[in-house]
C-alpha positions as CSV (number, residue, x, y, z in Angstrom):
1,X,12.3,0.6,-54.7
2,X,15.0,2.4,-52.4
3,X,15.9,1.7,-49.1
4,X,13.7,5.0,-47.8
5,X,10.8,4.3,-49.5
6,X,10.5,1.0,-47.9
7,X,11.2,2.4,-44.9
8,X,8.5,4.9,-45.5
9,X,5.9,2.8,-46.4
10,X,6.6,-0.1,-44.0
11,X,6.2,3.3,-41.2
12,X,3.0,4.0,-43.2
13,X,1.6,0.6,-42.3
14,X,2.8,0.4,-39.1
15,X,1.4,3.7,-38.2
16,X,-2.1,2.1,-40.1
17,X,-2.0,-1.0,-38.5
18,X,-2.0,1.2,-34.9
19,X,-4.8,3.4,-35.9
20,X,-6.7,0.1,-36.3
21,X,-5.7,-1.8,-33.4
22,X,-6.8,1.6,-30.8
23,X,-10.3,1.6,-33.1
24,X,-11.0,-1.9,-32.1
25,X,-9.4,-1.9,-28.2
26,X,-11.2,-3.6,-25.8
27,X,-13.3,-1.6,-22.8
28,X,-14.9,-2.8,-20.1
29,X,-18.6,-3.0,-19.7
30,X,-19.0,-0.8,-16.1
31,X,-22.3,-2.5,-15.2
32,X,-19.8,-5.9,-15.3
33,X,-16.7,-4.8,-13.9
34,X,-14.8,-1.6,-12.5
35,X,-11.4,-0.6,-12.0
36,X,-9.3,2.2,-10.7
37,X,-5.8,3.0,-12.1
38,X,-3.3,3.7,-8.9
39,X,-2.6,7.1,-10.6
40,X,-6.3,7.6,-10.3
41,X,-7.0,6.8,-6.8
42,X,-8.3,9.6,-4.8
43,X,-6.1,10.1,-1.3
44,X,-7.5,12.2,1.6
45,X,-4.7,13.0,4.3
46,X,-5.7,12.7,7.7
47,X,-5.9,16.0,10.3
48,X,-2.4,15.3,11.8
49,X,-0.8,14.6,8.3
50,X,0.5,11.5,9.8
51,X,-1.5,9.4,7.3
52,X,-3.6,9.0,4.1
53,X,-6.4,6.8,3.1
54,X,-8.5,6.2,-0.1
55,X,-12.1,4.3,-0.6
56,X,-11.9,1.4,-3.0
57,X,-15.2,0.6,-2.6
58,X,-18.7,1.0,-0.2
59,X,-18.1,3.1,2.8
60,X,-16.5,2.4,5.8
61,X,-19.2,4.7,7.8
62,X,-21.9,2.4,6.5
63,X,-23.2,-1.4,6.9
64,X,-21.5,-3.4,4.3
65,X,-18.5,-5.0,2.4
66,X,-15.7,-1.8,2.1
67,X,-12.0,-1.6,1.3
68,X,-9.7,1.0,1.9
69,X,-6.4,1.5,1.5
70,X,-4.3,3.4,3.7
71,X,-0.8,5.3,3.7
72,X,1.4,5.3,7.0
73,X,3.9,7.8,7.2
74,X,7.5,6.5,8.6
75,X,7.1,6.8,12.5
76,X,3.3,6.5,12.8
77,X,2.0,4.1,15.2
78,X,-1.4,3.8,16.0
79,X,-2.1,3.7,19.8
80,X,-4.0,-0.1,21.4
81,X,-7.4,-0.1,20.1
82,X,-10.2,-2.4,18.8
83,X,-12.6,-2.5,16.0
84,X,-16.3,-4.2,16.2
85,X,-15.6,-6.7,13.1
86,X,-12.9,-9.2,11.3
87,X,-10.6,-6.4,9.4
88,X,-8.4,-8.5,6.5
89,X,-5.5,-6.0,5.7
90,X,-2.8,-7.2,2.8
91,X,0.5,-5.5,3.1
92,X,1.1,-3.3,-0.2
93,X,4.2,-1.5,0.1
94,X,6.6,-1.1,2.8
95,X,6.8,-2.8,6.3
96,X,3.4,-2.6,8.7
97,X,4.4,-3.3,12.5
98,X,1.8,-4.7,14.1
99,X,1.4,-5.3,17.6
100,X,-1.1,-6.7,20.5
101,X,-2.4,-6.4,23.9
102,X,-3.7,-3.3,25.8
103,X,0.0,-1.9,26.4
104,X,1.6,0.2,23.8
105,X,5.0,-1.4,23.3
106,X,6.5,-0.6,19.7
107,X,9.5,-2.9,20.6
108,X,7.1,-5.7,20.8
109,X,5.7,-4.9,17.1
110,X,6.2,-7.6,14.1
111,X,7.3,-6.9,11.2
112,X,4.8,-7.7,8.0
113,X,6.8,-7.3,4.6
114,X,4.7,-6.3,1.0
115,X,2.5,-9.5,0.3
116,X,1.5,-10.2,4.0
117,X,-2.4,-10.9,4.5
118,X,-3.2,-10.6,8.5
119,X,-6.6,-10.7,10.2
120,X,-7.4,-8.6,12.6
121,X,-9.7,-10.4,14.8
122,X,-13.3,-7.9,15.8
123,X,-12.9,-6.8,19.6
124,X,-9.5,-7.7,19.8
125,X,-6.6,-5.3,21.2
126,X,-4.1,-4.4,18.3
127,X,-1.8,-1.6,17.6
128,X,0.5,-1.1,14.5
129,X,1.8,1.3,12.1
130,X,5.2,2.2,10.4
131,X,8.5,3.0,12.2
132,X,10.9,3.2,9.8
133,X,9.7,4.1,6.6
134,X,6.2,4.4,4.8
135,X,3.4,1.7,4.5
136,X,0.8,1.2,2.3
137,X,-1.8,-1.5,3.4
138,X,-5.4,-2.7,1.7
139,X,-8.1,-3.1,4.1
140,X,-11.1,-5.3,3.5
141,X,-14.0,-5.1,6.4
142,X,-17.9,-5.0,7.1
143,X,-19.2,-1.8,8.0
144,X,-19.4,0.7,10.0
145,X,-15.8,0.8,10.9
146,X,-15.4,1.8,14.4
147,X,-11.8,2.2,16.7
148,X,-12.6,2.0,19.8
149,X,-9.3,3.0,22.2
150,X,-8.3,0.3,24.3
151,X,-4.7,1.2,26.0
152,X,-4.1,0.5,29.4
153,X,-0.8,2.4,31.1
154,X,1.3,0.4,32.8
């Protein structure tokens, strides 16, 4: 047997051995568990095209568990508000400055690196956003999501 007819047939099996394997891949039962691929998740910029965000799951405008995750553009700071509940936000991608009180003061912001978890507390005064370069962030809360402006001018 020559050297390209082993070749040949050990592409033959190799090539059978791959038809098999994708015949008998696993899949996921969707009334067990669901996923969604990051090329798959649907982003929806906001009016001033200063940010995006994407639903993961249940909706923010409605009671119950949600997640969201959200896309800060470099420079975009939100202004002092508050929301009505506990918000748990993990740090995807970039650096989130997050600030608090009632006085906007990006100086005063804290850097939170990719990995971070921080809890925004319900009816507490925060601000935050990214000044240097884009942010993505996860958000985990109990619906309805509300901001409710908060800033005071000093």
């Amino acid at each position: 047997m020559t050297i390209i007819t082993r070749t040949l047939i050990a592409c033959l099996l190799t090539l059978l051995a791959g038809s098999t394997a994708a015949k008998n891949a696993s899949v996921i039962d969707p009334a067990i568990a669901s996923f969604i691929e990051p090329k798959d998740i649907k982003w929806v910029p906001n009016a001033a095209g200063t940010a995006e965000s994407a639903v993961l799951y249940g909706d923010p405008s409605k009671p119950g568990l949600y997640v969201v995750r959200n896309k800060w553009k470099a420079g975009n700071m939100s202004r002092p508000h508050f929301h009505p509940n506990d918000r748990l936000i993990v740090v995807l991608e970039g650096t989130w400055w997050v600030g608090t009180g009632d006085v906007f003061d990006p100086n005063k912001t804290v850097p939170m690196g990719p990995g971070t978890h921080v809890l925004h507390y319900g009816g507490k005064i925060h601000y935050d956003g990214a000044k240097d370069g884009d942010t993505i962030i996860q958000i985990h809360g109990i619906g309805p999501e509300t901001s409710t402006p908060a800033e005071r001018k000093p």
